[in-house]
N, CA and C atoms as an extended XYZ file, in Angstrom:
201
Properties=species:S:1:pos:R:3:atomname:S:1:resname:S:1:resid:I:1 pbc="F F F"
N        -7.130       93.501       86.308 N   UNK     1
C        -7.795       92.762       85.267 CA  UNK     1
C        -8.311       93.727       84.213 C   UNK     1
N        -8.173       93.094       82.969 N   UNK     2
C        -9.000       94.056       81.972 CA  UNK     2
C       -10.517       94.278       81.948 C   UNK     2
N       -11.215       94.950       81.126 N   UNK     3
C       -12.463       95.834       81.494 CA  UNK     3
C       -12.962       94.245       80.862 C   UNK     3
N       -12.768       93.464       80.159 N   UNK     4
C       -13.106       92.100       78.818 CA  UNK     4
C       -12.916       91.108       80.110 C   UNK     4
N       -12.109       90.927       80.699 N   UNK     5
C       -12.152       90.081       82.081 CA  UNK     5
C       -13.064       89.978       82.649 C   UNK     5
N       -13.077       91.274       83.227 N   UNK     6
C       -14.412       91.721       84.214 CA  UNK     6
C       -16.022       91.287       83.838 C   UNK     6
N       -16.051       91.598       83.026 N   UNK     7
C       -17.349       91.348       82.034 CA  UNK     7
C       -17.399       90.462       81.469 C   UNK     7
N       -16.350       89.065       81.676 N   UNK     8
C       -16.614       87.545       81.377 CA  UNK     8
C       -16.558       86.970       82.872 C   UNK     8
N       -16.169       87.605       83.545 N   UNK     9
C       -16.549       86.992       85.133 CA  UNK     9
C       -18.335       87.042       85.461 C   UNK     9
N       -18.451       88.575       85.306 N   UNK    10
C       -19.738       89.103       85.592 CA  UNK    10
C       -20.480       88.381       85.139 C   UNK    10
N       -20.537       87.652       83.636 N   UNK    11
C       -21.476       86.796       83.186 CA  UNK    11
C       -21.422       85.628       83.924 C   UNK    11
N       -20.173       85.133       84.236 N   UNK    12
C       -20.205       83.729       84.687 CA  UNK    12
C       -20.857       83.684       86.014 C   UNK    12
N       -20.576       84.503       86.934 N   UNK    13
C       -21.342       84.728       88.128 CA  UNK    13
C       -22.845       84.570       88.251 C   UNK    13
N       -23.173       85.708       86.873 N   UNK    14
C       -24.743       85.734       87.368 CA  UNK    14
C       -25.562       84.542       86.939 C   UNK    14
N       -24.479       83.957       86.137 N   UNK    15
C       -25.140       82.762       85.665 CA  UNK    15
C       -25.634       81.605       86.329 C   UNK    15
N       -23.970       81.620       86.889 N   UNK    16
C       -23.588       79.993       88.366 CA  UNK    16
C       -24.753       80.490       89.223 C   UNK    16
N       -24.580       81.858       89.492 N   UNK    17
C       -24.892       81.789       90.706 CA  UNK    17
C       -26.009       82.695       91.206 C   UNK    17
N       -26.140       83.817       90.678 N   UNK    18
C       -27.484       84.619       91.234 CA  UNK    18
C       -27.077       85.551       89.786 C   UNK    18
N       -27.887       86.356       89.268 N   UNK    19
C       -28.145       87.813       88.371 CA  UNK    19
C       -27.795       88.475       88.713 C   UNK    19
N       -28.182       89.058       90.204 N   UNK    20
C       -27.933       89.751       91.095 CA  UNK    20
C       -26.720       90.368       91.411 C   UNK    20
N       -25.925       89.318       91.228 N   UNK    21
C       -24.035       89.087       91.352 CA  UNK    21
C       -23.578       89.996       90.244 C   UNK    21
N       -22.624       91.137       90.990 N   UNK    22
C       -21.557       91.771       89.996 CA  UNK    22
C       -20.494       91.883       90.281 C   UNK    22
N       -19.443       91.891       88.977 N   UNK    23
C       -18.020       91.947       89.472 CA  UNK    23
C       -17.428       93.372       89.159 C   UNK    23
N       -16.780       93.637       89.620 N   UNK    24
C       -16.072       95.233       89.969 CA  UNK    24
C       -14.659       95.176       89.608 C   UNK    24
N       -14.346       95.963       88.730 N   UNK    25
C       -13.054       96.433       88.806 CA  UNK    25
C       -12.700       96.901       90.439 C   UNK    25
N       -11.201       96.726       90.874 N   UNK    26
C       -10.840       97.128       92.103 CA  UNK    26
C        -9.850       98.370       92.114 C   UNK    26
N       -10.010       99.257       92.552 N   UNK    27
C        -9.071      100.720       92.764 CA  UNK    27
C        -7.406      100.565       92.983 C   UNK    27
N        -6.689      101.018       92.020 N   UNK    28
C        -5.354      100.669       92.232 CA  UNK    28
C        -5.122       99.155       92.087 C   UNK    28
N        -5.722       98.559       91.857 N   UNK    29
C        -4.872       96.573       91.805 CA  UNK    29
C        -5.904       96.417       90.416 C   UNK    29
N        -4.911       95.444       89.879 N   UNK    30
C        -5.043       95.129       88.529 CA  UNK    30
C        -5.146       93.305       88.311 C   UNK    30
N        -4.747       93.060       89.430 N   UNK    31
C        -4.664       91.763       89.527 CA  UNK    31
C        -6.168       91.388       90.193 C   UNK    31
N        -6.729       91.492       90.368 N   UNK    32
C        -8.283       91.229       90.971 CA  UNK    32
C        -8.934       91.603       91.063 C   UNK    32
N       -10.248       91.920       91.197 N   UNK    33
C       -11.690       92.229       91.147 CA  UNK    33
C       -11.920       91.840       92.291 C   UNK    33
N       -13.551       92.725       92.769 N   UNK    34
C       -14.280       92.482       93.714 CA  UNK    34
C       -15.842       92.069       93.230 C   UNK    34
N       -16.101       91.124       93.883 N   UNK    35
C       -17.610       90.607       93.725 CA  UNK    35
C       -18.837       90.651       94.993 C   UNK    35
N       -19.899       91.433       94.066 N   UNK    36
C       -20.953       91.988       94.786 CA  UNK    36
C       -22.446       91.604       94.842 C   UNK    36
N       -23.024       91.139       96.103 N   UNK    37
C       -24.696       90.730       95.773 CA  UNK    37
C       -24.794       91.786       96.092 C   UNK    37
N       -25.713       92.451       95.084 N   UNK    38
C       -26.444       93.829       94.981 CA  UNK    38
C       -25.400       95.154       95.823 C   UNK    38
N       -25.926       95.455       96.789 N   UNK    39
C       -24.625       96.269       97.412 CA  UNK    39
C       -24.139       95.736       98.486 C   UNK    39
N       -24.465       94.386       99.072 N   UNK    40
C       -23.161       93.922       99.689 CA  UNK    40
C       -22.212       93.049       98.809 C   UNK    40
N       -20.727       93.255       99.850 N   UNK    41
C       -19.440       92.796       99.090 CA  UNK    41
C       -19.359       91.435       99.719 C   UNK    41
N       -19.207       90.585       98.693 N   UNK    42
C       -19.084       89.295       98.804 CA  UNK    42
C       -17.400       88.769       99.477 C   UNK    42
N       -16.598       88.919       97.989 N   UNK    43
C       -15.167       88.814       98.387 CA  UNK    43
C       -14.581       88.863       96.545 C   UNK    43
N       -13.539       88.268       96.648 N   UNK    44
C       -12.209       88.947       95.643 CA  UNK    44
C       -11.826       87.797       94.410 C   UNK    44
N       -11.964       88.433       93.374 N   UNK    45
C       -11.521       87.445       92.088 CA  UNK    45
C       -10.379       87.409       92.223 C   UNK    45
N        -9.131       86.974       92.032 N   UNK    46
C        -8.046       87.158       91.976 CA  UNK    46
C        -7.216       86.210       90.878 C   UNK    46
N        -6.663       86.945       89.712 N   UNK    47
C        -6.181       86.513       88.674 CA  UNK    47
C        -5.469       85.473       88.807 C   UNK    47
N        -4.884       84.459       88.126 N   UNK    48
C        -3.327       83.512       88.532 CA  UNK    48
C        -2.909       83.145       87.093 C   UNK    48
N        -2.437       83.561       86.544 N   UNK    49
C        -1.407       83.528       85.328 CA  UNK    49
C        -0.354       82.743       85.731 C   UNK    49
N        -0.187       82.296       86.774 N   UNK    50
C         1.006       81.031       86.682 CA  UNK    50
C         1.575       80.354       85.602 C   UNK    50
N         2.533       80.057       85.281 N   UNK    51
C         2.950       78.962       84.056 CA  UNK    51
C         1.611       78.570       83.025 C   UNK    51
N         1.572       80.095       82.615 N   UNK    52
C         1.096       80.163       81.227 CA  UNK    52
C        -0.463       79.867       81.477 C   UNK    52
N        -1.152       79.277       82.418 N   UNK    53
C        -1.995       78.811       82.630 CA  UNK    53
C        -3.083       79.695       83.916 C   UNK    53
N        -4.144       80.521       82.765 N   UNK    54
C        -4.789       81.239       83.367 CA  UNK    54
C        -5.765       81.140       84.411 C   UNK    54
N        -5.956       81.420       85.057 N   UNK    55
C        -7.501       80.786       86.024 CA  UNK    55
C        -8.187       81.592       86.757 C   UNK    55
N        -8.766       81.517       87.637 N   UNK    56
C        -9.469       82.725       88.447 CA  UNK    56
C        -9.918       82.288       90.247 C   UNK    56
N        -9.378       82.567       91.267 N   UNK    57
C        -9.807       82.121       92.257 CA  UNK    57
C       -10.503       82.911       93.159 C   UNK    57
N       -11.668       82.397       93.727 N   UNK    58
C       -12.602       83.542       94.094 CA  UNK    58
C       -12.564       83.254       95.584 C   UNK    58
N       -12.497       83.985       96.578 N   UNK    59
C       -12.028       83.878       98.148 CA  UNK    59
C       -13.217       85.114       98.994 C   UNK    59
N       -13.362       83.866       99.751 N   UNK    60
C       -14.981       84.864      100.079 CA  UNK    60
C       -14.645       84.557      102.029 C   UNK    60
N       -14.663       85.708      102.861 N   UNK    61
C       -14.615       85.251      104.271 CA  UNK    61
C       -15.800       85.134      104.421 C   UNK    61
N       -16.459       84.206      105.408 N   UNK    62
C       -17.495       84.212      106.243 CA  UNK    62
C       -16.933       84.775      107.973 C   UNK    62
N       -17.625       85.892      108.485 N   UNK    63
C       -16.866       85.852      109.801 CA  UNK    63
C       -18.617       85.231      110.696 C   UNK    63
N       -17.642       84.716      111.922 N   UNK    64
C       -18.749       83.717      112.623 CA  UNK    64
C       -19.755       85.143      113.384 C   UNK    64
N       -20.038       86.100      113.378 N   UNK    65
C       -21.111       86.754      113.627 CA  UNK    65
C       -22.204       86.617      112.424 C   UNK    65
N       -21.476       86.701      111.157 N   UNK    66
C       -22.487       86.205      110.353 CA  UNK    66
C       -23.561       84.913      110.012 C   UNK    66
N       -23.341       83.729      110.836 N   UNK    67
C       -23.585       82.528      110.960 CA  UNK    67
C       -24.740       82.744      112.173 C   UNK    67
């Protein structure tokens, strides 16, 4: 994702959802971002440019020790 991506996610996040929330460029992949409460990692933006039609899907695991 571009650096202009990143930093229209980041807003939308802290907005929806906490301040707190940042989005990260990801090392080597260009196609997605990582999203962070403060320094824990939440889970993964991931671009979809499909048929012209841009969007953003955000995929977060919960594992059941965390519950």
């Amino acid at each position: 994702m571009k650096p202009d991506e990143i930093k229209k996610l980041d807003g939308y996040f802290k907005r929806m959802f906490n301040p707190q929330m940042v989005v990260k460029a990801r090392p080597r992949k260009d196609d997605s971002a990582e999203v962070y409460l403060g320094e824990e990692f939440l889970g993964v933006v991931y671009l979809d440019d499909e048929d012209g039609d841009r969007s953003y899907n955000f995929s977060m695991a919960i594992l059941d020790v965390d519950l």
